[in-house]
C-alpha positions as CSV (number, residue, x, y, z in Angstrom):
1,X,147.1,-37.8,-9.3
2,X,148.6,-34.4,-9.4
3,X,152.2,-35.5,-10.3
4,X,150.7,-37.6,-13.2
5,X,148.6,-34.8,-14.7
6,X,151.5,-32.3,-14.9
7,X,153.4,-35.1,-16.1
8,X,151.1,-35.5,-19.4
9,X,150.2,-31.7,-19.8
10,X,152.5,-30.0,-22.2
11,X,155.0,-27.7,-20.0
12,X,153.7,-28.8,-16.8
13,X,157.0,-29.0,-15.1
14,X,158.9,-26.5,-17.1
15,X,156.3,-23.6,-16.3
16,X,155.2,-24.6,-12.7
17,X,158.0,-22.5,-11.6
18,X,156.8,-19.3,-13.1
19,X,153.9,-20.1,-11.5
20,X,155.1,-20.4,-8.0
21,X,155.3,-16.7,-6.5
22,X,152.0,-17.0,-4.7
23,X,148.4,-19.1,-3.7
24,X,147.9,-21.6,-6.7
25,X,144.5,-20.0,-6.3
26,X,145.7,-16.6,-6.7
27,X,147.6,-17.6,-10.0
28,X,143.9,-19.6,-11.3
29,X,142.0,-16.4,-10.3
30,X,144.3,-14.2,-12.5
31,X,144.4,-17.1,-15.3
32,X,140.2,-16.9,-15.4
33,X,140.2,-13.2,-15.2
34,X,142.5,-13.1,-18.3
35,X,140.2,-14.9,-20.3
36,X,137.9,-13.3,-22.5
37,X,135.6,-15.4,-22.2
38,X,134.7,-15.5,-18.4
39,X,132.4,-12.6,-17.2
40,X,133.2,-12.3,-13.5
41,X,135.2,-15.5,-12.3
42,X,133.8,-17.0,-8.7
43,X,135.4,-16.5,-6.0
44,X,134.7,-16.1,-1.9
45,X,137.0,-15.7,1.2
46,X,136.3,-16.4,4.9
47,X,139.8,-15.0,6.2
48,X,140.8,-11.1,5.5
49,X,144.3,-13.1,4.2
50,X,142.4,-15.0,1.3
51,X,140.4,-11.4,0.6
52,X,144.2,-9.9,0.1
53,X,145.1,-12.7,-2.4
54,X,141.9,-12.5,-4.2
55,X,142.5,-8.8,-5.0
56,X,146.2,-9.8,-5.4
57,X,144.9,-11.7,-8.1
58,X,143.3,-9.0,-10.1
59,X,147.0,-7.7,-10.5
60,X,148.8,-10.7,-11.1
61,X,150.5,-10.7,-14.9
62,X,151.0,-13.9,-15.7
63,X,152.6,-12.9,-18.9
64,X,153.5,-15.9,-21.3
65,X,152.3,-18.5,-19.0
66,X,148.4,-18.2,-20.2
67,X,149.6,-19.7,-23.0
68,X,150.5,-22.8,-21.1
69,X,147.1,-22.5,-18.8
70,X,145.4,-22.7,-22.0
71,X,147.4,-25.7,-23.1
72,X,146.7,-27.6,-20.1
73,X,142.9,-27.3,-19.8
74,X,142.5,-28.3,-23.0
């Protein structure tokens, strides 16, 4: 289901790369938190190592790739 999603989302393949340098959470985290429109994104940890990408996260620039985030969840 995955595979077909990126598949038929505009630049799924292409930016997935840029994407790559860390938790596919961490990278969603940072996409909500760039948003103007979410007010304090969700988010809980049970391990000190999921606490260190959450606040990761909050320093992740994901530079041209919002673009593409925004794209997608369209």
């Amino acid at each position: 289901m995955a595979e077909a999603a990126r598949r038929t989302r505009p630049g799924g393949d292409r930016h997935q790369g840029r994407l790559r340098n860390g938790p596919r959470s961490k990278g969603a985290l940072a996409w909500l938190i760039a948003r103007p429109s979410i007010t304090a994104p969700i988010a809980s940890a049970t391990k000190f190592s999921q606490l260190e990408e959450l606040i990761a996260a909050t320093r992740l620039d994901l530079g041209q790739s919002i673009k593409m985030l925004d794209a997608a969840s369209a």
